[in-house]
One Martini backbone bead per residue (centre of mass of N, CA, C, O) as a GRO file, in nm:
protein
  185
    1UNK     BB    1  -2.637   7.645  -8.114
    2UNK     BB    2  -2.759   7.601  -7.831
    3UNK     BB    3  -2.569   7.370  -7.747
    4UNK     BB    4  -2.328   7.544  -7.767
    5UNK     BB    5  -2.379   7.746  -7.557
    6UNK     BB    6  -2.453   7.543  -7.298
    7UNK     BB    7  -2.164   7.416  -7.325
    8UNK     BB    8  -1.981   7.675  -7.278
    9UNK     BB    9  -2.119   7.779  -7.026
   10UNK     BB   10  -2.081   7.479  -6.843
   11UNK     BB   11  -1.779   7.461  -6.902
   12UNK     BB   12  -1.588   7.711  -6.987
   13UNK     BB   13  -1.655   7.958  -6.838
   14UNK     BB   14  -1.588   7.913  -6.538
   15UNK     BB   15  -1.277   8.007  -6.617
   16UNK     BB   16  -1.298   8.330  -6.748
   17UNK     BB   17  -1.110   8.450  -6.511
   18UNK     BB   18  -0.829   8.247  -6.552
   19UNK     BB   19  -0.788   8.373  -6.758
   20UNK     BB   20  -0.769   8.652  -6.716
   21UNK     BB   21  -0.518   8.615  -6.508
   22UNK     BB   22  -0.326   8.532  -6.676
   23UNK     BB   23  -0.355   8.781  -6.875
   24UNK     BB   24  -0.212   8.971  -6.628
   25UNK     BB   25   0.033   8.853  -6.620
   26UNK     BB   26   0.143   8.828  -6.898
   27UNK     BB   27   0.095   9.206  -6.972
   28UNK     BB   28   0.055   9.408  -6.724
   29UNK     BB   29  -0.246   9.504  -6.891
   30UNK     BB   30  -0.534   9.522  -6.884
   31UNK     BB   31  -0.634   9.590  -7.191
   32UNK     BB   32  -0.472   9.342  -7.291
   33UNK     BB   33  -0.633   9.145  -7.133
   34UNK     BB   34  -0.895   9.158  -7.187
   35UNK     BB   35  -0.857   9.090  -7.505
   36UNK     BB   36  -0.691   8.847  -7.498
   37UNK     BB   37  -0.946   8.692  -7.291
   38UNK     BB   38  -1.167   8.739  -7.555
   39UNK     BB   39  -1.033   8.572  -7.777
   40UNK     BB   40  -1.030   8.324  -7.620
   41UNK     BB   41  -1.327   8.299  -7.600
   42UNK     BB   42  -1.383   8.311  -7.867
   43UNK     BB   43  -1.228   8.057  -7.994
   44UNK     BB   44  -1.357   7.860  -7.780
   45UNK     BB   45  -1.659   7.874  -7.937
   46UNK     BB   46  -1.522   7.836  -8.243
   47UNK     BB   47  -1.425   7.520  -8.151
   48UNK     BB   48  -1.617   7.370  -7.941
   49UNK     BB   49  -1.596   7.072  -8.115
   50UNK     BB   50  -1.250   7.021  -7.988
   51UNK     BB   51  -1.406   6.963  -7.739
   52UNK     BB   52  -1.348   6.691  -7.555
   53UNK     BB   53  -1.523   6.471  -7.412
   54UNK     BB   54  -1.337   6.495  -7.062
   55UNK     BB   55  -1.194   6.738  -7.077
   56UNK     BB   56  -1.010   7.028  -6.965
   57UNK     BB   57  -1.118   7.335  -6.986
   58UNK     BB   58  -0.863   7.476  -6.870
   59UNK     BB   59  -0.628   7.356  -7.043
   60UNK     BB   60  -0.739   7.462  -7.293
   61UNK     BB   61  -0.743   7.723  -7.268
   62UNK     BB   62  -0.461   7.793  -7.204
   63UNK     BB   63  -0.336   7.688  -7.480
   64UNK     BB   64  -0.517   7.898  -7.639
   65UNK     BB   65  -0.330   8.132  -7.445
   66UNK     BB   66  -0.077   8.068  -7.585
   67UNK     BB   67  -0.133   8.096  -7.855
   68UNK     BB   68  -0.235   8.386  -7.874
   69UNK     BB   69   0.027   8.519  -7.753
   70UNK     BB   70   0.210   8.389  -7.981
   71UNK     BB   71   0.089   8.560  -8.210
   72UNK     BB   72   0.114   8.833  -8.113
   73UNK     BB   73   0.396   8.875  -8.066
   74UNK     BB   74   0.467   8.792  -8.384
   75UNK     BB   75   0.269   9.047  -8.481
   76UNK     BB   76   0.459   9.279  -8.322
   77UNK     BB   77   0.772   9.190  -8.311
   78UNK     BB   78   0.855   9.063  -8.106
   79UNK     BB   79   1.164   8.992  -7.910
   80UNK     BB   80   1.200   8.747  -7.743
   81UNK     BB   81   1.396   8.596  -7.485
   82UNK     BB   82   1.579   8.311  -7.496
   83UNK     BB   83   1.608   8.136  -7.234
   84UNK     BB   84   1.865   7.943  -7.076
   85UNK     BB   85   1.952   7.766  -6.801
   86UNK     BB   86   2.232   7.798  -6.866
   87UNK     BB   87   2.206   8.093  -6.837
   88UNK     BB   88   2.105   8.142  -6.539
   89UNK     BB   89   2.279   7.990  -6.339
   90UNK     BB   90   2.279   7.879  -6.072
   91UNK     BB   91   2.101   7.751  -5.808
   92UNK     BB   92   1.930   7.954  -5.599
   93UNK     BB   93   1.992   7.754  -5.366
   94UNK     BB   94   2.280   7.737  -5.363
   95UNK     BB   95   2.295   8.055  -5.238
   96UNK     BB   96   2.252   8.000  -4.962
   97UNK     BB   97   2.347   8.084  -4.620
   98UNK     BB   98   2.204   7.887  -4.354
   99UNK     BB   99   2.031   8.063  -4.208
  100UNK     BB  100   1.732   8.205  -4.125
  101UNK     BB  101   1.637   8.240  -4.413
  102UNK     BB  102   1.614   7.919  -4.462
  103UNK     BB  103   1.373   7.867  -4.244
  104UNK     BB  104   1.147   8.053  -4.349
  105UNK     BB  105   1.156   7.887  -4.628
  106UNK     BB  106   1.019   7.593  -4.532
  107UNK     BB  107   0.686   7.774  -4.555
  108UNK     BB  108   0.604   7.924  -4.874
  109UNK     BB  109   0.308   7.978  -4.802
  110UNK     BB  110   0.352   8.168  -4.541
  111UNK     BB  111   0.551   8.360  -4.703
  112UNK     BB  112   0.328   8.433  -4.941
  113UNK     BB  113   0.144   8.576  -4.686
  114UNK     BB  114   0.330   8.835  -4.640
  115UNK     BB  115   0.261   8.945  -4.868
  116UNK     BB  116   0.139   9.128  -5.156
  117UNK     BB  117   0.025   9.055  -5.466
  118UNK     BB  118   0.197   9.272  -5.606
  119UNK     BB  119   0.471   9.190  -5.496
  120UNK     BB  120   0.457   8.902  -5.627
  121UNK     BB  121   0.372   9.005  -5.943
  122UNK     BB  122   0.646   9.158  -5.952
  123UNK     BB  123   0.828   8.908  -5.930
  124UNK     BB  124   0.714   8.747  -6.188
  125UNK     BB  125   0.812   9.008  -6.388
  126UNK     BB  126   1.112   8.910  -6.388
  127UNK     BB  127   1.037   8.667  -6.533
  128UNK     BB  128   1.069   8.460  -6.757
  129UNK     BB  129   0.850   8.338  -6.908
  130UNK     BB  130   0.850   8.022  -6.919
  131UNK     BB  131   0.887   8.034  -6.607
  132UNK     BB  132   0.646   8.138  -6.548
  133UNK     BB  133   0.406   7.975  -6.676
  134UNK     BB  134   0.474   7.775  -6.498
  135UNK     BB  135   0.410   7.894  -6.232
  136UNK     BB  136   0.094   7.960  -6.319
  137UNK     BB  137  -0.010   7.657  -6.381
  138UNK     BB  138   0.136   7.504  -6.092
  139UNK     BB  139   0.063   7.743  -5.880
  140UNK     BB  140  -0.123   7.915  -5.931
  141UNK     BB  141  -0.359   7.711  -6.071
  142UNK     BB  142  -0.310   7.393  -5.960
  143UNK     BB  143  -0.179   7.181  -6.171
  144UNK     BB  144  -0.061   6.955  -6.370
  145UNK     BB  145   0.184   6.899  -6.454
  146UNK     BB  146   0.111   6.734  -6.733
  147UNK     BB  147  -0.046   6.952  -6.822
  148UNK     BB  148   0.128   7.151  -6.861
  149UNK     BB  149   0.327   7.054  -7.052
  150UNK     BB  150   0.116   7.044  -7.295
  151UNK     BB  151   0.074   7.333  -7.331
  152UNK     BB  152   0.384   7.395  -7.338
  153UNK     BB  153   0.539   7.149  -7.499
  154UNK     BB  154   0.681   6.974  -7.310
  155UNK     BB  155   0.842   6.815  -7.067
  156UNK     BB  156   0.786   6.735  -6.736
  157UNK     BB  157   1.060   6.754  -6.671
  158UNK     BB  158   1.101   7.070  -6.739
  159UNK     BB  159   0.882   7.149  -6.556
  160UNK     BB  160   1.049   7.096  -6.307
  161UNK     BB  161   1.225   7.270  -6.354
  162UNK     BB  162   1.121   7.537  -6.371
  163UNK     BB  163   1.000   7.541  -6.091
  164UNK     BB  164   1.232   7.496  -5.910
  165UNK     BB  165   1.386   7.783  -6.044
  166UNK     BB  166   1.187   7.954  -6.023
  167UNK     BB  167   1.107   7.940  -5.701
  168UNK     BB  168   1.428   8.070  -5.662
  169UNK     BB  169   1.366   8.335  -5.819
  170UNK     BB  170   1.145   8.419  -5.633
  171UNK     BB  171   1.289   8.428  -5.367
  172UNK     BB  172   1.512   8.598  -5.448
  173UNK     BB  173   1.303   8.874  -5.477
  174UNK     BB  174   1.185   8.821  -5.166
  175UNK     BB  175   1.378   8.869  -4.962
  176UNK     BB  176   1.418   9.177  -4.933
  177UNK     BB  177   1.135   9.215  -4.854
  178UNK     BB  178   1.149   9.026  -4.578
  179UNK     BB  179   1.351   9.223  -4.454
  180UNK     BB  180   1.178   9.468  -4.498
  181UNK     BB  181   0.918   9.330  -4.300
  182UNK     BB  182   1.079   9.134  -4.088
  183UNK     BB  183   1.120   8.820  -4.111
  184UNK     BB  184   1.421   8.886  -4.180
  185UNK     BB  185   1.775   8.939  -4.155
   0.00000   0.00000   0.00000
């Protein structure tokens, strides 16, 4: 037992701020959120047998953190509403204007630093939870697709399309606001 003790804390817990932070994106509620990402880490003490050496103990945390959302959301008997891209219309790029509003935003990290993080975390509560979870593992976490992808169940392929329209719908939330901070016209 000490073993594994020392094992959680050394390999696991270093990440538990991650799954909270992660938590916290995907419940809106620090109460939901708090709880949640302490289920996330009961599981992950409980089964740390089944962390094997050399594995990612970040991926592996964020799996049992959507396997426990999807059981949650499952027995509170919400029903998610499953977006189609082909659902989504347009590719948000598509739309845009080629005017400053695109030049300003050939620099996406200078434009999301002038941003408030509550700003940004509205703009990502409006996006299907799908293409959420991929932009909070590959641009939020700065994980690798490949990992990504283990995590969400999809092909590599999949998350590639999620990321590059979720970023289009993140921009098109924000551009509005942009407007209004006058960064653009």
């Amino acid at each position: 037992m000490r073993d594994a003790t020392k094992r959680f804390y050394a390999e696991v817990w270093p990440h538990a701020a991650t799954v909270l932070r992660t938590a916290q994106y995907l419940t809106h509620d620090q109460a939901q959120a708090d709880d949640l990402s302490q289920e996330v880490m009961l599981k992950a003490f409980r089964h740390l047998d089944q962390l094997q050496p050399g594995t990612d103990a970040k991926a592996w945390l964020m799996t049992i953190l959507r396997h426990t959302r999807i059981d949650r959301i499952r027995a509170a008997a919400a029903h998610q509403r499953d977006v189609s891209l082909e659902d989504l219309g347009s590719e948000p790029a598509a739309t845009a204007t080629g005017d400053a509003t695109d030049e300003v935003w050939n620099e996406p990290e200078a434009v999301l630093q002038e941003f408030s993080d509550q700003q940004v975390i509205e703009a990502l509560k409006k996006l299907p939870e799908e293409i959420r979870w991929t932009l909070l593992l590959v641009d939020v976490e700065g994980m690798d697709q490949a990992d990504a992808a283990t995590i969400l169940g999809v092909p590599v392929g999949t998350i590639k399309s999620r990321a590059h329209r979720g970023r289009g719908m993140l921009r098109e939330a924000l551009t509005p606001l942009a407007r209004e901070i006058r960064m653009i016209r």
